[in-house]
N, C-alpha and C positions, 0 to 999 in steps of 0.2 A: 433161785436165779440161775443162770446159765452161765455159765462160761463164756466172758466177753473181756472184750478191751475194759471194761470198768472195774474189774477186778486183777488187783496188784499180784503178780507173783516176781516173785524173786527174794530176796535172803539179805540180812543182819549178820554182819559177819560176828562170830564172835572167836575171840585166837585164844590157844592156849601155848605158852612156851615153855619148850621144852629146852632144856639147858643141860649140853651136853650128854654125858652118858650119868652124869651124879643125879639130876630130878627123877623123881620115882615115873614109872609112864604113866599118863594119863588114860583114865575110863574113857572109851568112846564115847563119843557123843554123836547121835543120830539128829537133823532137822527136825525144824518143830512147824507145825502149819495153825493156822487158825480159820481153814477153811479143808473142807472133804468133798469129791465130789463122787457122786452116785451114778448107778449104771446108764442112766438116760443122758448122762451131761452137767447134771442141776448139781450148782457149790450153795453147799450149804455152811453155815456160819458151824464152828467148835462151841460149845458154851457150857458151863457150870451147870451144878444144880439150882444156882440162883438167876440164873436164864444171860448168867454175863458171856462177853466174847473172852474166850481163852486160849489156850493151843492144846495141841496133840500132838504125839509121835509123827513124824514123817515117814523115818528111815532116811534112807541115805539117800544123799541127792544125786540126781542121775539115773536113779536105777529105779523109774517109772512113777513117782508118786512126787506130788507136787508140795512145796513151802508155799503156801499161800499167804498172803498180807492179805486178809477179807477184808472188804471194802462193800460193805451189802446196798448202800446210794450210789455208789460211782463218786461223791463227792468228799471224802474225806473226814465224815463228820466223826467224831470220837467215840459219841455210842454208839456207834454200825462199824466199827473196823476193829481188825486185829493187829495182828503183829504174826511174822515170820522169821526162824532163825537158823543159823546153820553154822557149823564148827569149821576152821580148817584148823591149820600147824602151823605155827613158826617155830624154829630151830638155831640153837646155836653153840657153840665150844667155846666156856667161859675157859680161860687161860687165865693165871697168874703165877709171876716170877718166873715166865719162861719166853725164849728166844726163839722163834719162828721162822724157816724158810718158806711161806707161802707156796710162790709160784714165781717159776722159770718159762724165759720164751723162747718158742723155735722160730728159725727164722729160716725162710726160702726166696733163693736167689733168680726161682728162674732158669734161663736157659744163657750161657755166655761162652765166650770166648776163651779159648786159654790166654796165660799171659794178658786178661784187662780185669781192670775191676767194675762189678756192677750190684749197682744200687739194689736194698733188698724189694722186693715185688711182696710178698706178703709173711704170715707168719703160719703156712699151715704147713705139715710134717708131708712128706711127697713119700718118703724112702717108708714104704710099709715096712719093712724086716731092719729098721734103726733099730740098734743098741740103748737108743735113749727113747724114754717111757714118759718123763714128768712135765715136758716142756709145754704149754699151754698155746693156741692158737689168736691169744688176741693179744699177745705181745706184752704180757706185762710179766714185770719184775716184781716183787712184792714182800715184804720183811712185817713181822709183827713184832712186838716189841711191849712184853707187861713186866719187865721185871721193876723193883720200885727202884734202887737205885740208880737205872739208867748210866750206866757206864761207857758204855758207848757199845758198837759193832762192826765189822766190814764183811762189804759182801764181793768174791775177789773172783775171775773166771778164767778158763785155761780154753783152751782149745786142742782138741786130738788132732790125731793125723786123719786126711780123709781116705777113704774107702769104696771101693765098689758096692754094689746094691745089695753081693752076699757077704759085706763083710769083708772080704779079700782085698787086699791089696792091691792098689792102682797099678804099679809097676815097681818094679825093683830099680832100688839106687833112690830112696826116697823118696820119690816123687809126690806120695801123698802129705808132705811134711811141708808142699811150696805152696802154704797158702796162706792167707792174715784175714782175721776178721777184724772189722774196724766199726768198734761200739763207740758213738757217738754221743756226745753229752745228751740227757734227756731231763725235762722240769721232772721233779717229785710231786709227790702229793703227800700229806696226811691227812688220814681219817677221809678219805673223797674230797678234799678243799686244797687249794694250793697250798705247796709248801713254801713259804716265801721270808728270805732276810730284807728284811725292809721291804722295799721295791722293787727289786732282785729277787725271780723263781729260782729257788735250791735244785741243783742238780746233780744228777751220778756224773762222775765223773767220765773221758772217754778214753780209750784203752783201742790199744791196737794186739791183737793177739795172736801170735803165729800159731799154725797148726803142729806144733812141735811135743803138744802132750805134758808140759812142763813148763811151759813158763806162764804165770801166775800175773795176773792185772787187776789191782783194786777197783770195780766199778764205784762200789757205792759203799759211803763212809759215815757214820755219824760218833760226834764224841760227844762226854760230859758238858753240858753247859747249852748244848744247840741242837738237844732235840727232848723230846719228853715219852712218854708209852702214844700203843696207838697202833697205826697200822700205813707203813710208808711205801710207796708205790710208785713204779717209772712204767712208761707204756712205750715201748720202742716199735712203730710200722713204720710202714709207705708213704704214710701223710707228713710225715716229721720233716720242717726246712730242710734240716740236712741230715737226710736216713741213713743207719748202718749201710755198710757196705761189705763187699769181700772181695778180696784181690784173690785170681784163680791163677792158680800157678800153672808151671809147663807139663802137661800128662803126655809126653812125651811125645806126639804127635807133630807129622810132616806133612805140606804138602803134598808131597808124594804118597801119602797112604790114604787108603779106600774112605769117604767119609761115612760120619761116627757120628754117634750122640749117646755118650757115656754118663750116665747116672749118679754120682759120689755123693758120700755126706758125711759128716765128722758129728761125736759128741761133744758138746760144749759144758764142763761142768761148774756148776757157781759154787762155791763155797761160803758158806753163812760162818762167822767167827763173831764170839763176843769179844771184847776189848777187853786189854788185861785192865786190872784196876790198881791206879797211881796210889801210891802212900800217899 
């Protein structure tokens, strides 16, 4: 037969997981076809030496050679079709009895005013030559949490002073020190599903934080009794009622000087703490 709309290609997924770096790695595994086709075009069926439909090696998908699901009527019947199959990966870092900082958000204001405050516009990192590296572009905040007796945690954030683009120093007489980020209460989630007291979504709490390099604001808290293992998560954008904000302080500038569009950005750093634990 030839190569038509009547015959099935495409693949059976079949996963192998891999678990962390402790699972030993897994044998490759190449696709398996139960059809071959020959120099003219013509698929021909795989079969035993008992004349049954079987498979065969593939190779690997992509790389020229077809999974075929033979299908030698076009109609699906059982004893004229094959089967096709093909490997991919799943992955993942089993944790236990340990306390996780996930991921940190950046957050970008935009273009503003000295002296106003304005609302964040999105979460992607603008300042290529930042001093901070971890912060993630889709806004989320995120704690893991396997230890079994759950004792509680807080995740607490500061804010530096800001900076020009090389790092340097806005002006002298502190000027980079005049500014407050204002983290806004955000719903949590566990495990992807809301985190909810009753009827009431759980949230980080909101914190206003000078850029003073030192003072320290609990966002997000959990103790004994009101949360369990898992994996808790706030996603702070643009979309949120009522989104972070930043109040930009005075960068010394007057009317009277030549106009400007000055670049600055500060690190924000979270700190992840476990809870001490109560007698």
């Amino acid at each position: 037969m030839k190569l038509s709309k009547n015959v099935l290609v495409g693949s059976l997924a079949v996963s192998g997981m891999v678990l962390g770096a402790i699972a030993p790695a897994l044998t490759a595994q190449a696709a398996t076809t139960s059809g071959t086709v020959d120099a003219d075009g013509n698929v021909q069926a795989v079969k035993d030496a008992d004349g049954n439909i079987t498979t065969a090696d593939a190779g690997q998908l992509g790389k020229g050679n077809l999974a075929i699901a033979y299908d030698e009527k076009g109609d699906g019947a059982a004893a004229t079709t094959g089967t096709a199959t093909a490997g991919s990966n799943a992955a993942v870092q089993v944790i236990n009895g340990v306390l996780v900082l996930d991921k940190v958000p950046d957050f970008n204001f935009g273009a503003a005013a000295q002296e106003t405050t304005k609302v964040m516009q999105d979460n992607t990192k603008t300042a290529s030559n930042s001093e901070a590296v971890d912060g993630n572009a889709d806004g989320i905040l995120q704690v893991t949490e396997s230890r079994s007796q759950v004792p509680g945690f807080t995740v607490s954030a500061t804010l530096g002073n800001f900076v020009n683009s090389d790092n340097s120093a806005i002006t002298t007489g502190g000027k980079g020190a005049d500014f407050s980020l204002n983290l806004k209460a955000t719903d949590l989630t566990l495990n992807d599903a809301a985190w909810m007291n009753g009827n009431i979504a759980k949230q980080t709490s909101a914190a206003t934080l000078p850029s003073d390099g030192t003072t320290s604001k609990n966002v997000l808290q959990e103790s004994t009794g009101n949360y369990t293992t898992g994996t808790y998560a706030a996603k702070y954008d643009e979309n949120a009622t009522d989104p972070t904000s930043l109040y930009v302080g005075n960068m010394g500038k007057t009317g009277t000087d030549a106009p400007s569009v000055q670049a600055v950005h500060s690190t924000i750093t979270w700190t992840l703490a476990a809870a001490a634990v109560t007698a």
